[in-house]
ZAMARGU-4260 file (C-alpha; in steps of 0.2 Angstrom, whole numbers, plus 5000, padded with zeros to 4 digits):
<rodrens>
0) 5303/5048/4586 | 5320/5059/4591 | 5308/5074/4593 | 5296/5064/4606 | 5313/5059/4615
5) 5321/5076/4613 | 5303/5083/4621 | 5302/5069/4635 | 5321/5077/4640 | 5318/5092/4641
10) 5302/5089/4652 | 5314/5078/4661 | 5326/5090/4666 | 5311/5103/4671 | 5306/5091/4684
15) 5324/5087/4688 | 5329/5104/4689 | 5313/5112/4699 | 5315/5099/4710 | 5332/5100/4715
20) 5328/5119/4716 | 5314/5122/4726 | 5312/5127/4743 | 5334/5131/4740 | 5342/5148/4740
25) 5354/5146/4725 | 5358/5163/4716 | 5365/5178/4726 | 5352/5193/4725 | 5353/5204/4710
30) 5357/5188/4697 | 5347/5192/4681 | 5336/5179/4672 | 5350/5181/4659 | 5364/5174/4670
35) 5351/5161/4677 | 5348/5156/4659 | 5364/5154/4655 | 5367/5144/4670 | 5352/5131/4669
40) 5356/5127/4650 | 5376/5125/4655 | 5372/5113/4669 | 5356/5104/4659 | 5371/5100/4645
45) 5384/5095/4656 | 5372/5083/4664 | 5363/5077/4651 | 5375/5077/4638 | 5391/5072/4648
50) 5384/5064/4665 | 5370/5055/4659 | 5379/5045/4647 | 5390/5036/4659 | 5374/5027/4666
55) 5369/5017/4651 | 5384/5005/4659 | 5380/4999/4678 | 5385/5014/4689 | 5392/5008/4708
60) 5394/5020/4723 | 5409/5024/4720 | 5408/5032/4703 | 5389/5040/4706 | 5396/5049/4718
65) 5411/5055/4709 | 5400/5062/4696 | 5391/5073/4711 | 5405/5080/4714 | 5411/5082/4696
70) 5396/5092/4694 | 5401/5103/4710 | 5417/5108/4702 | 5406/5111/4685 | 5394/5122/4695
75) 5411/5132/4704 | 5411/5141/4686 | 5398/5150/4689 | 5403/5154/4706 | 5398/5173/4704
80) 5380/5169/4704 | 5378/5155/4717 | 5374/5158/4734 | 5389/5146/4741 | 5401/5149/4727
85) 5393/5131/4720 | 5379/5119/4722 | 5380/5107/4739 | 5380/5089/4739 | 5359/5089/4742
90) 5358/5098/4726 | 5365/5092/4715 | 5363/5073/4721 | 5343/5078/4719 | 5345/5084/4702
95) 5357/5070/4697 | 5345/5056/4706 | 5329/5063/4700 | 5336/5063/4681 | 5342/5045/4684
100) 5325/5040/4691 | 5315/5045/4676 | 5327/5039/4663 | 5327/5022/4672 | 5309/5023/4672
105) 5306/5025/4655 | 5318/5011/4651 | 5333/5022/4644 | 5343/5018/4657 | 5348/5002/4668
110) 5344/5006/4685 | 5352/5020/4695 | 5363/5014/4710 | 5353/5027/4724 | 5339/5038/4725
115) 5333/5057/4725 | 5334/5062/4744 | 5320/5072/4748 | 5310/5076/4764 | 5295/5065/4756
120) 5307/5049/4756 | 5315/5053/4774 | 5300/5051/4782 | 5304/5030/4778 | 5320/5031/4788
125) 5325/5032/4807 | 5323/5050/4812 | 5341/5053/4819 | 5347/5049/4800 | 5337/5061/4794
130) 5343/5079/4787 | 5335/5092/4773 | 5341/5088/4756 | 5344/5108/4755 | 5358/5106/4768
135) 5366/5089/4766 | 5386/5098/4762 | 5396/5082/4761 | 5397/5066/4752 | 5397/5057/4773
140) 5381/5067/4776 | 5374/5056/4760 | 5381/5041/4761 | 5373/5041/4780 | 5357/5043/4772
145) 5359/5029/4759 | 5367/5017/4771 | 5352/5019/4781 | 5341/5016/4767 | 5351/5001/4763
150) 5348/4994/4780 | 5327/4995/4780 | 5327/4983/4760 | 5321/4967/4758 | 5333/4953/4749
155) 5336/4956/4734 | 5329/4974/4734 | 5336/4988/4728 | 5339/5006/4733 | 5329/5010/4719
160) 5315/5000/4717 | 5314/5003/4740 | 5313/5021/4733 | 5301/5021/4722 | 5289/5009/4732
165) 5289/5020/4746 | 5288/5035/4738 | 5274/5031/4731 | 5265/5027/4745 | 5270/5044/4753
</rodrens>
């Protein structure tokens, strides 16, 4: 059984990560597979081992999006081979979100307090809130983007669960 969960997290954070990287400029040219290497696992155990864990208790906004930018300050230590010095906000809330999203879709989670802001899920919202994932730079340029989510739910609806109904209909 811990080796069908340890398979189902790695697969996880595969999705998580190519997601989150995509379509992104994230190394600076000439970074080896090596450094990259070293980079992905560092970033997959900070997450998974020290993030991830906070979430089995309810999460608020507050807190998720101090653990964004704890994981900015984690990436700044591999500053060398980032294209900005560090992940943005859009990054590393994609990565973060998309992670949460599985886990609370399997059941190992409770429910994450937002969701993974992607082009596919901004086509849901009014268009002067929208902006690219790849260049959302601030915690405002985010919160914007939830708040207006927040505005278009039902009663009783959650981020969420809005998220994932519409994603799927996308």
């Amino acid at each position: 059984m811990q080796a069908q969960r340890d398979f189902l997290k790695d697969e996880i954070w595969m999705l998580s990560f190519g997601g989150a990287f995509q379509r992104n400029t994230i190394y600076n040219a000439g970074v080896g597979e090596k450094e990259r290497e070293i980079f992905r696992e560092g970033l997959q155990s900070y997450i998974v081992d020290e993030i991830l864990p906070a979430y089995k208790k309810q999460v608020g906004d507050q807190n998720h999006k101090a653990y964004i930018i704890s994981i900015i300050d984690y990436t700044r230590s591999f500053s060398k081979l980032l294209s900005n010095g560090e992940l943005n906000v859009g990054t590393v809330q994609k990565i973060l979100n998309l992670s949460l999203k599985y886990y609370w879709c399997l059941g190992w989670l409770p429910e994450p307090p937002h969701f993974p802001i992607d082009s596919r899920i901004q086509k849901c919202i009014p268009n002067k809130y929208r902006k690219s994932w790849t260049r959302i730079n601030n915690l405002d340029e985010y919160q914007a983007i939830i708040d207006c989510a927040r505005g278009l739910l039902r009663d009783g609806e959650s981020l969420a669960s809005w998220e994932l109904a519409n994603f799927r209909r996308n």
